[in-house]
Biopython code that builds the backbone (N, CA, C, O; Angstrom):
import numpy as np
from Bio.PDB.StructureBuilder import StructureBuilder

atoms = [
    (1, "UNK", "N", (0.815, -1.199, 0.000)),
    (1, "UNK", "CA", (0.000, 0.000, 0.000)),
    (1, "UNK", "C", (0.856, 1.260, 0.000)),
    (1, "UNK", "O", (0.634, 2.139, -0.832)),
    (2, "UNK", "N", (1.878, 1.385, 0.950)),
    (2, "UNK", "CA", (2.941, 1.834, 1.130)),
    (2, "UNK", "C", (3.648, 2.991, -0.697)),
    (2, "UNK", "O", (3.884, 4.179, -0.918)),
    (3, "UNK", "N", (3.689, 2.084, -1.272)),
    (3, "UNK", "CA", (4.329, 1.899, -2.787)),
    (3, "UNK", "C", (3.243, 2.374, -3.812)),
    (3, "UNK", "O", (3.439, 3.066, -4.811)),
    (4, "UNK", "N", (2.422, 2.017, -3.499)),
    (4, "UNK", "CA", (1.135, 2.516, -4.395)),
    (4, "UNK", "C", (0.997, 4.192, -3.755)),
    (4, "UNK", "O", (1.212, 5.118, -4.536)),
    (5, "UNK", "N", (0.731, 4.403, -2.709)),
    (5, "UNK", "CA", (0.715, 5.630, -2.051)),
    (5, "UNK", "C", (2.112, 6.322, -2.677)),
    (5, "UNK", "O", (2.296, 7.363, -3.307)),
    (6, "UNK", "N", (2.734, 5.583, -2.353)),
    (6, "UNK", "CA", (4.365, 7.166, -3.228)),
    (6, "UNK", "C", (4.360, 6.943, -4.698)),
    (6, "UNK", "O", (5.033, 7.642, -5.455)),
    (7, "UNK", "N", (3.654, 6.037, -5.072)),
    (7, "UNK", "CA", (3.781, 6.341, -6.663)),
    (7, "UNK", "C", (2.806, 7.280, -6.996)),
    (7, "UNK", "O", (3.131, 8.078, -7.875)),
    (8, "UNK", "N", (1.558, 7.398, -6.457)),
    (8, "UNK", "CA", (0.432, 8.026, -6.166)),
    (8, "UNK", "C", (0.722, 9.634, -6.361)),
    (8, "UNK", "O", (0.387, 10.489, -7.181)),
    (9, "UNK", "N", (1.659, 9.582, -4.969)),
    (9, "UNK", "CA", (1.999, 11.303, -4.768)),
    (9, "UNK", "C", (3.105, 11.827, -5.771)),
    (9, "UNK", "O", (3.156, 12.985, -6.186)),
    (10, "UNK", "N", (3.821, 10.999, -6.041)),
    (10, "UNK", "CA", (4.584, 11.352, -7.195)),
    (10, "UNK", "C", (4.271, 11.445, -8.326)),
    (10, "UNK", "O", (4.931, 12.335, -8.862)),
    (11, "UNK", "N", (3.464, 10.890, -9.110)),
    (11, "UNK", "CA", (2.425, 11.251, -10.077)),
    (11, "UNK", "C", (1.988, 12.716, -10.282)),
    (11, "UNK", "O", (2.167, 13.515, -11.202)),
    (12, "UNK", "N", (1.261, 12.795, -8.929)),
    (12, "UNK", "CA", (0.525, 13.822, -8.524)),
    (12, "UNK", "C", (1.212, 15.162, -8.364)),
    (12, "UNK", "O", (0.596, 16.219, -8.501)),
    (13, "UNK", "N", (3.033, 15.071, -7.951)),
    (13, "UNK", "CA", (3.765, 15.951, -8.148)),
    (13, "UNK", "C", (4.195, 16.074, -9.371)),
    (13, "UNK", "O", (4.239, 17.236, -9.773)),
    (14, "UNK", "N", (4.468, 15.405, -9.968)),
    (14, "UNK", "CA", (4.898, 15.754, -11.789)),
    (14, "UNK", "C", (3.557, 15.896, -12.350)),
    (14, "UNK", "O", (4.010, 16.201, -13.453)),
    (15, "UNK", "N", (2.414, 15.932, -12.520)),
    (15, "UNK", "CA", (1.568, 16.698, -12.881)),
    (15, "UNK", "C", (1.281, 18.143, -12.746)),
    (15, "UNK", "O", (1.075, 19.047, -13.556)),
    (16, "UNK", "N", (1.349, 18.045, -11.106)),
    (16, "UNK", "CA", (1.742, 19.901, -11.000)),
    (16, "UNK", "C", (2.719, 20.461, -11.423)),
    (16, "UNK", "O", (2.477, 21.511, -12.018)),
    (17, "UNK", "N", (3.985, 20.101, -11.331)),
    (17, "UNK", "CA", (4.632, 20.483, -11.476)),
    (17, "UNK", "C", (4.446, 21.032, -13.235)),
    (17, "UNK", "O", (4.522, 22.216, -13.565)),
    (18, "UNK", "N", (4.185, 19.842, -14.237)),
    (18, "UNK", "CA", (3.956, 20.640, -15.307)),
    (18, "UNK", "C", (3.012, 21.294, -15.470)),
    (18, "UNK", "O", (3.364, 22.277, -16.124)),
    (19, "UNK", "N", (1.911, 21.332, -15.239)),
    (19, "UNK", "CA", (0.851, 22.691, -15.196)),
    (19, "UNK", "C", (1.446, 23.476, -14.732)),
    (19, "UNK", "O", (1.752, 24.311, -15.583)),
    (20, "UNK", "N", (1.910, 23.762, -13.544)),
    (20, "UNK", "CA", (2.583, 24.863, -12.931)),
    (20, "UNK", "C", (3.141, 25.505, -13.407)),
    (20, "UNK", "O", (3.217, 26.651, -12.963)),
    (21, "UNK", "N", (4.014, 25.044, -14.857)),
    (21, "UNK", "CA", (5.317, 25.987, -15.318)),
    (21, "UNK", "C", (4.265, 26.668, -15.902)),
    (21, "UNK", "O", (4.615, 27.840, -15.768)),
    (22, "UNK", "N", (3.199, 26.669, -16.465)),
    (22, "UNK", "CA", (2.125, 27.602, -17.522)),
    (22, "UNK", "C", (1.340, 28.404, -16.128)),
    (22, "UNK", "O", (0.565, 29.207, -16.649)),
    (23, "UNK", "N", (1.262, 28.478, -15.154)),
    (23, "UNK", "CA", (1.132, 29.788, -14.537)),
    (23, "UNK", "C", (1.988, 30.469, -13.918)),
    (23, "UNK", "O", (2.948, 30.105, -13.239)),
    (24, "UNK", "N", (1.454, 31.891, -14.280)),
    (24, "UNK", "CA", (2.073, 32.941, -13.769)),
    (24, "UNK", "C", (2.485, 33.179, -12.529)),
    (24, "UNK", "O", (3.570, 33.661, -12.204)),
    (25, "UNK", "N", (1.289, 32.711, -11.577)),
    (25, "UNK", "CA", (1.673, 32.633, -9.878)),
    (25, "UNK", "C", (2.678, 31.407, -9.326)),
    (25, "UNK", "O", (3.157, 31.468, -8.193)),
    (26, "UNK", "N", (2.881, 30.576, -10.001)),
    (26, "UNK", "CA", (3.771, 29.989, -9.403)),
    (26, "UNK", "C", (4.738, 30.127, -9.477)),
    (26, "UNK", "O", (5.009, 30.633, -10.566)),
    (27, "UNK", "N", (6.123, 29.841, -8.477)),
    (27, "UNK", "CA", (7.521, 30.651, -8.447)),
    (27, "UNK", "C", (8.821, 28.967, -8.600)),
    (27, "UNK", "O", (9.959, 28.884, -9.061)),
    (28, "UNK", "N", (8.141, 28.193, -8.130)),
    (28, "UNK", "CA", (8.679, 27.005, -8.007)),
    (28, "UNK", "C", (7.917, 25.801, -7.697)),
    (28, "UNK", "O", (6.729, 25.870, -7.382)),
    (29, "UNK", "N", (8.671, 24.499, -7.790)),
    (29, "UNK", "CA", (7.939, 23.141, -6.693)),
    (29, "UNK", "C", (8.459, 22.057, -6.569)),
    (29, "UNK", "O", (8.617, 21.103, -7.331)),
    (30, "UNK", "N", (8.742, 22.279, -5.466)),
    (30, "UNK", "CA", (9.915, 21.013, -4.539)),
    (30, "UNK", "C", (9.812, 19.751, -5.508)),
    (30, "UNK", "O", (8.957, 19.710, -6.393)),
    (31, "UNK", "N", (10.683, 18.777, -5.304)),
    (31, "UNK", "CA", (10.868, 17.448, -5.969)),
    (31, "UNK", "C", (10.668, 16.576, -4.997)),
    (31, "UNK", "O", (11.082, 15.430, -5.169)),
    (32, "UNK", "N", (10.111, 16.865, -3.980)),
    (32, "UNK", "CA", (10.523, 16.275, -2.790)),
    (32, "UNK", "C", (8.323, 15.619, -2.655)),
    (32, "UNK", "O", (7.284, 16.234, -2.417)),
    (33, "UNK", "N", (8.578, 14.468, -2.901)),
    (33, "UNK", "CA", (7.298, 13.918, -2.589)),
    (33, "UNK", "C", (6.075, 14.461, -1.385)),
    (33, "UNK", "O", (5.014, 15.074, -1.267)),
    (34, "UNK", "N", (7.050, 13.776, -0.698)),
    (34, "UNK", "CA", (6.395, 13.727, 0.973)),
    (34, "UNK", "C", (6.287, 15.048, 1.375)),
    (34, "UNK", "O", (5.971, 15.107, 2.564)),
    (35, "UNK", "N", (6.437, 16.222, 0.808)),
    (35, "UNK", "CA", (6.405, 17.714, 1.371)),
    (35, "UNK", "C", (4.576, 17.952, 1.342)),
    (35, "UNK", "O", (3.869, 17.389, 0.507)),
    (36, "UNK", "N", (4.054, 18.850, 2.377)),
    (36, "UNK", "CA", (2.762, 18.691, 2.698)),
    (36, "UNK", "C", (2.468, 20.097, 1.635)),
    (36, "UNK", "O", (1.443, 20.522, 1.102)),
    (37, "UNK", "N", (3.751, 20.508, 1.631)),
    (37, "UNK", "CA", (3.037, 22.277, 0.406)),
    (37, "UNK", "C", (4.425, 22.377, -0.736)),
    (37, "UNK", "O", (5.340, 23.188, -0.592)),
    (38, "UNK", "N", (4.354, 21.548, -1.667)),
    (38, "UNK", "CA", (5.791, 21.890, -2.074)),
    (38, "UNK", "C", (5.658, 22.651, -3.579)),
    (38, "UNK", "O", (6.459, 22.385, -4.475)),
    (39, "UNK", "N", (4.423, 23.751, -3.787)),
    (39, "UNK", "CA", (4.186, 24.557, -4.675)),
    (39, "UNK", "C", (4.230, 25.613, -3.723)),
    (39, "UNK", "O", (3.655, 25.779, -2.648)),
    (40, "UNK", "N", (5.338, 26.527, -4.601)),
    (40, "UNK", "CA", (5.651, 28.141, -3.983)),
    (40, "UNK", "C", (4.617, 28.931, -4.724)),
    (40, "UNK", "O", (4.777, 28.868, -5.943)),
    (41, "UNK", "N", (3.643, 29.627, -4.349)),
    (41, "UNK", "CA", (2.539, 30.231, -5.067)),
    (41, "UNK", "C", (1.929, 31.503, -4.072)),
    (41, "UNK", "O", (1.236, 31.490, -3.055)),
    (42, "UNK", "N", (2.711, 32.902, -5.109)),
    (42, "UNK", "CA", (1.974, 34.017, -4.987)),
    (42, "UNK", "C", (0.297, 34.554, -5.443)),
    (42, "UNK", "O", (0.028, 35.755, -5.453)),
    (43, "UNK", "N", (-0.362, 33.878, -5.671)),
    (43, "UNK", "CA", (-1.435, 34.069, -6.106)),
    (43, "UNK", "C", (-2.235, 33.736, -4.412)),
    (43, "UNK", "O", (-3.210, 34.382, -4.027)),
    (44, "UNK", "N", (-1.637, 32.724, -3.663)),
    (44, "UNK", "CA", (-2.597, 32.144, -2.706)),
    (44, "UNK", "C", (-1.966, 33.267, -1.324)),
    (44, "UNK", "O", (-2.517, 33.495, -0.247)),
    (45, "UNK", "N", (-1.012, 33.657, -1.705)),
    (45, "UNK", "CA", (0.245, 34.821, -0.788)),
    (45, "UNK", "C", (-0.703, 36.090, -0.443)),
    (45, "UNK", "O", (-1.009, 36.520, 0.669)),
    (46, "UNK", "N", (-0.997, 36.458, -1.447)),
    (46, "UNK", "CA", (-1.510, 38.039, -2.161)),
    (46, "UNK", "C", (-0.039, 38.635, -1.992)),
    (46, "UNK", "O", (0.025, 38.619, -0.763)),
    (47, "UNK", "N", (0.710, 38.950, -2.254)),
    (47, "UNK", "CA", (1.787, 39.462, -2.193)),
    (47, "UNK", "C", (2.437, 38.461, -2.928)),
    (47, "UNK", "O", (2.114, 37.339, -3.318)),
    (48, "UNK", "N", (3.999, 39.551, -3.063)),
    (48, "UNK", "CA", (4.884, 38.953, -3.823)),
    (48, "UNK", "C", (5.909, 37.706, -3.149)),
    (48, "UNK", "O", (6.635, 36.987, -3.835)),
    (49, "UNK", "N", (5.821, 37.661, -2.120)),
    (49, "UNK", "CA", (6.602, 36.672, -1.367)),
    (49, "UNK", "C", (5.430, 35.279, -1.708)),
    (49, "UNK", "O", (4.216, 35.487, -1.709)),
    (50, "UNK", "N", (5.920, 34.131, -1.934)),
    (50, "UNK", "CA", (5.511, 33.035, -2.126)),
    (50, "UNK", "C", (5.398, 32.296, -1.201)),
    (50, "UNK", "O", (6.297, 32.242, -0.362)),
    (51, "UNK", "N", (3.826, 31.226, -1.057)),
    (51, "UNK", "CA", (3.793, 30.496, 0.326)),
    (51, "UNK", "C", (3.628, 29.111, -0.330)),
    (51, "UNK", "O", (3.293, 29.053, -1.513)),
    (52, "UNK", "N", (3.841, 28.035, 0.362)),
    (52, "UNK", "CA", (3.947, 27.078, 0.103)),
    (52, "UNK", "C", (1.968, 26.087, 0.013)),
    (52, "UNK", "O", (1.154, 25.870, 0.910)),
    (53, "UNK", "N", (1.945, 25.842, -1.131)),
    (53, "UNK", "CA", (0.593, 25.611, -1.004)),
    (53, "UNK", "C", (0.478, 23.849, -1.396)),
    (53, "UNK", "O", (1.627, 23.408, -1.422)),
    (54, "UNK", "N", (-0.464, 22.839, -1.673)),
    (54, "UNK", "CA", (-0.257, 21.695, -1.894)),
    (54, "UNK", "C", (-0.479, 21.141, -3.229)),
    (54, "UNK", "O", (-1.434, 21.681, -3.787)),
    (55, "UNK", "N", (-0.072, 20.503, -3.711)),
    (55, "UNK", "CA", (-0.449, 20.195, -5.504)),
    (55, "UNK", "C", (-1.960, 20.775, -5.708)),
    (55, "UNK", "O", (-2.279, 21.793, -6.323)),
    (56, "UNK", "N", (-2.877, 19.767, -4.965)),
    (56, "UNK", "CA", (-4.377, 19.755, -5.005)),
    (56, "UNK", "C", (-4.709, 21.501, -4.933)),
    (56, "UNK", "O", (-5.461, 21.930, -5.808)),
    (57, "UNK", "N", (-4.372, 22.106, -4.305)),
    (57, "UNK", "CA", (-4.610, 23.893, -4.121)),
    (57, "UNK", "C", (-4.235, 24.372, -5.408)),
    (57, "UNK", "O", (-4.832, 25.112, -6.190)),
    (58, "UNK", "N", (-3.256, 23.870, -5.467)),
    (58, "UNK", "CA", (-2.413, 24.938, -6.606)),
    (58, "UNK", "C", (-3.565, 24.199, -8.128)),
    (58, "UNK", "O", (-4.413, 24.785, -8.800)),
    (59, "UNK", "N", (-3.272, 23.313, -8.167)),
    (59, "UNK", "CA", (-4.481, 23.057, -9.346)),
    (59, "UNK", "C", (-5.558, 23.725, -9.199)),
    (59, "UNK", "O", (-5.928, 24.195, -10.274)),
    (60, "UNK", "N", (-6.289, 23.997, -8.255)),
    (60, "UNK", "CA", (-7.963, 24.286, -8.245)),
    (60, "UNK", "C", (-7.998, 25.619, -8.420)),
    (60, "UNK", "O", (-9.093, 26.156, -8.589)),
    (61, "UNK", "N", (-6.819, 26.380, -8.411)),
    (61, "UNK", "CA", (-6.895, 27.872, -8.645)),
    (61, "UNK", "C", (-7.134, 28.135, -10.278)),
    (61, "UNK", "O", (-7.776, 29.136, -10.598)),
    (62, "UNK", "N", (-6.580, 27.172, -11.393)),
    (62, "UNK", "CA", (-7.514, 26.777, -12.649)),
    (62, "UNK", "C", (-6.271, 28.485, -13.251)),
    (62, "UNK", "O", (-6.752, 29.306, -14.032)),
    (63, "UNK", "N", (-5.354, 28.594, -12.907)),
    (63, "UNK", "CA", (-4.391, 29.717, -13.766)),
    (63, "UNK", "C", (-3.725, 29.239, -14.844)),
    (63, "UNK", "O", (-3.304, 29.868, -15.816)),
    (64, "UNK", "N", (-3.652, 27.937, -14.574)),
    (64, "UNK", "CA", (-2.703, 27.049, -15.467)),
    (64, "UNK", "C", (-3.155, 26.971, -16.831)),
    (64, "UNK", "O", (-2.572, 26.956, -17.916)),
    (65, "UNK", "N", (-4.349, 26.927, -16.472)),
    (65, "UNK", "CA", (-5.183, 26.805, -17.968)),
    (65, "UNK", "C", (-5.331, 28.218, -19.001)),
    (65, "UNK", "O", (-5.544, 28.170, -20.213)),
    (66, "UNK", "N", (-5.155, 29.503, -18.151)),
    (66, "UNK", "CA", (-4.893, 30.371, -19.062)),
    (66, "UNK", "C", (-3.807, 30.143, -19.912)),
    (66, "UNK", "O", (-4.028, 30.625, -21.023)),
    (67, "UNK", "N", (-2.397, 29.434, -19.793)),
    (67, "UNK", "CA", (-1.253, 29.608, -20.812)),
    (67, "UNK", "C", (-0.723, 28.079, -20.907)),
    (67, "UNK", "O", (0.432, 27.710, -21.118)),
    (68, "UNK", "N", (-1.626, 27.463, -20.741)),
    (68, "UNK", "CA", (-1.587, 25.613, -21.083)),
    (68, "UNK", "C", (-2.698, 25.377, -21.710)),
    (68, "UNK", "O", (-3.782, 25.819, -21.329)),
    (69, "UNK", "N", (-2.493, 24.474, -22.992)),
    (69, "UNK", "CA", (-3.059, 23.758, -23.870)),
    (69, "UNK", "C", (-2.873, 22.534, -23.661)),
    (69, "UNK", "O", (-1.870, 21.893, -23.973)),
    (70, "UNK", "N", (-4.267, 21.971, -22.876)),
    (70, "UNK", "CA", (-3.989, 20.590, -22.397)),
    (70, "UNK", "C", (-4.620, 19.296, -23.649)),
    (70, "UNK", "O", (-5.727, 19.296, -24.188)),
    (71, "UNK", "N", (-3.708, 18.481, -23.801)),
    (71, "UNK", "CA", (-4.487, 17.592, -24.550)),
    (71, "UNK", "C", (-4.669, 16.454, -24.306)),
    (71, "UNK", "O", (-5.377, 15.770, -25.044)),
]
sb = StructureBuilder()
sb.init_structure("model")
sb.init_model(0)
sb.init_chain("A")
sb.init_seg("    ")
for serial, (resi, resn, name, xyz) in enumerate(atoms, 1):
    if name == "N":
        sb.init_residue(resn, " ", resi, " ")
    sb.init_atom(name, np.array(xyz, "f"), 0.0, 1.0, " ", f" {name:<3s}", serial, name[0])
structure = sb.get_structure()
């Protein structure tokens, strides 16, 4: 279960991670699985300093889709 669960979240991080590069608010995002916020995202900040938000957040803010063509 263990193995299914980190393939799971790792998935789930290389997905964000590529949406992510097509928005504007995001600044970075850890490689690091097991991190509970490892998307740096000024949009969820309001300011320019970046807070650490979680894959699932950073998707539902739906920015990605302004400058990604998903197919």
């Amino acid at each position: 279960m263990t193995t299914e669960l980190d393939a799971l979240k790792r998935k789930l991080l290389r997905l964000a991670t590529e949406l992510a590069t097509g928005c504007s608010f995001c600044v970075s995002v850890s490689d690091d699985p097991d991190s509970k916020a490892p998307v740096a995202c000024t949009k969820w900040s309001g300011s320019s300093y970046p807070v650490g938000v979680n894959p699932a957040t950073c998707l539902s803010c739906g920015e990605y889709r302004k400058s990604t063509t998903l197919t």
